[in-house]
C-alpha positions as CSV (number, residue, x, y, z in Angstrom):
1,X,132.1,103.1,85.3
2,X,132.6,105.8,88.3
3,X,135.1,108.1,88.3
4,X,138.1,107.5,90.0
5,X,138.3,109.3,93.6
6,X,142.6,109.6,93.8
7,X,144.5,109.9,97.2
8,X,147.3,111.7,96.9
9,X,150.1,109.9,97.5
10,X,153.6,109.0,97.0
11,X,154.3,105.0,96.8
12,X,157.3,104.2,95.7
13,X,158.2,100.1,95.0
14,X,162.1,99.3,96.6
15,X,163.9,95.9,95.6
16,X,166.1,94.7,97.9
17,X,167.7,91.4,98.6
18,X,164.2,90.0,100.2
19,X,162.3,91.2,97.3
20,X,160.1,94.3,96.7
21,X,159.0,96.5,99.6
22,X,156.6,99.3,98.8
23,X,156.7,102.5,100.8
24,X,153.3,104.5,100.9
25,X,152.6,108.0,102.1
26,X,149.5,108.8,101.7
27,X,147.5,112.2,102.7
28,X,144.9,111.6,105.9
29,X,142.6,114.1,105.0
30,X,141.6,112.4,102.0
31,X,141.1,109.0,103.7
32,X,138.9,111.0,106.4
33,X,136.8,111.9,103.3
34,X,136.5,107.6,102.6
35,X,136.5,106.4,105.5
36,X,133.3,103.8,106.3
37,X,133.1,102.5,109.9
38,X,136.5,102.8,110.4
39,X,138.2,101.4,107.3
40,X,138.8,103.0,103.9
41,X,139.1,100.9,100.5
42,X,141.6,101.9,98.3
43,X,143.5,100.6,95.5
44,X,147.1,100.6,94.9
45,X,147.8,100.2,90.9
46,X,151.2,100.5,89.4
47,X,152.2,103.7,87.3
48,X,153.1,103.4,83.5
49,X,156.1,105.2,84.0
50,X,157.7,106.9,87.7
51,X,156.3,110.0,88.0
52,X,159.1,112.6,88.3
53,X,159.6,112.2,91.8
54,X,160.3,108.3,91.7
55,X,157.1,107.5,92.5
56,X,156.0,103.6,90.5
57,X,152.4,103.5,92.2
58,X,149.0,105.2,92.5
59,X,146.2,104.8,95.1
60,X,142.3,105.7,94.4
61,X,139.2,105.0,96.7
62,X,138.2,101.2,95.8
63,X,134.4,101.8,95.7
64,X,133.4,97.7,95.6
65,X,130.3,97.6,97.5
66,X,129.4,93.3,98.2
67,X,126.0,92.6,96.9
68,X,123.9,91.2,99.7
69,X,123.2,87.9,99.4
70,X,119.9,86.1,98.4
71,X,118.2,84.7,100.9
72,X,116.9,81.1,100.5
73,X,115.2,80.5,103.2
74,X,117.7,78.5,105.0
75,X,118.0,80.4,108.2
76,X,115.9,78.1,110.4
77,X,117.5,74.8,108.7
78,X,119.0,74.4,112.2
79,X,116.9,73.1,114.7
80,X,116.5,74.7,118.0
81,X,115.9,72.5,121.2
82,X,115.2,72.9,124.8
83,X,118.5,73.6,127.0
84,X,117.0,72.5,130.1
85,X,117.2,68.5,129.0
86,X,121.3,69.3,129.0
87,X,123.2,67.2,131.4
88,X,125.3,69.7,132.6
């Protein structure tokens, strides 16, 4: 397994009466570094304990990557057809 690439952050999970809100700061130049045509990946994972500052989460660059998939030979399994026998 990689190494993890961590953002540095402060997330910090709130209850309140509609349940758990989760405020994130997170630091811009190290999603710059991550960023992939315009989106970053990252993964927000619960802390063991609060850090010192109250912070209950963590966030590091998710680095899933989909596998392409396997072509079976099913991209002419559509027929094509003439337009100009279309009734309007």
């Amino acid at each position: 397994m990689s190494e993890k690439n961590y953002i540095a952050s402060s997330i910090k999970a709130h209850t309140t009466q509609y349940g758990v809100l989760i405020n994130a700061n997170l630091k811009l130049e190290d999603l710059t570094k991550i960023e992939k045509n315009g989106w970053v990946q990252i993964t927000i994972a619960e802390r063991k304990t609060p850090s010192e500052k109250g912070a209950t989460h963590y966030a590091f660059e998710n680095k899933y990557e989909a596998k392409p998939k396997l072509n079976n030979n099913n991209e002419n399994r559509f027929v094509t057809s003439d337009d100009s026998d279309v009734p309007f």
